[in-house]
N, C-alpha and C positions, 0 to 999 in steps of 0.2 A: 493346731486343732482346738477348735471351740469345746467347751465341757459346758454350756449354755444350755438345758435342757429350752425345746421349743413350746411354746404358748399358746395351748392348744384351746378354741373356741368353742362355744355352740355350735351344733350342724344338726343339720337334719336329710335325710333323701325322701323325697317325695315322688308319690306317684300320681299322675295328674286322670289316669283314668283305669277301668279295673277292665283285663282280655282274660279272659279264664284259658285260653291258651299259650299265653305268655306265663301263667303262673310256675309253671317248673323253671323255667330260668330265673323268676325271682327269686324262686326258693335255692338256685342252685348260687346269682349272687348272693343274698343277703344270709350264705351259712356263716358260722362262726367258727374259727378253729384254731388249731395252734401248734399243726406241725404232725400232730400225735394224735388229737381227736377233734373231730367235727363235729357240730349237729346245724341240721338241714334248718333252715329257716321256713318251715310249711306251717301253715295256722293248727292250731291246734284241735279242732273238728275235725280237719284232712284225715285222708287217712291212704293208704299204698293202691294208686290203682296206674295207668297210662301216665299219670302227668305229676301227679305227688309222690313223694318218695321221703315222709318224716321219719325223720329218727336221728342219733348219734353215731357216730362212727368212727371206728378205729383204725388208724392207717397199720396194716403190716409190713413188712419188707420181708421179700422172697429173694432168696439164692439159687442162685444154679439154672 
């Protein structure tokens, strides 16, 4: 087993054109999270209505 940590580059994702009805799946890839909390990647004007959804978010776990 290698202990070589990997050699991580520049990147970038780009979008080559703006669908204002594709935006909630942008925002749904481009969240950030880590298991425990999330926030939505929506610009920050946006605001909650059919296709925007900003905010952070807490994951719960339900029993029973």
């Amino acid at each position: 087993m290698s202990t070589e940590q990997p050699i991580i580059r520049d990147w970038s994702i780009l979008h080559q054109h703006y669908d204002p009805k594709d935006e909630g799946r942008r925002e749904a890839l481009f969240a950030l999270g880590n298991g425990y909390l999330v926030s939505r990647a929506a610009a920050p004007e946006s605001s909650e209505d059919g296709i925007h959804y900003p905010g952070t978010y807490r994951w719960a776990a339900t029993t029973g």
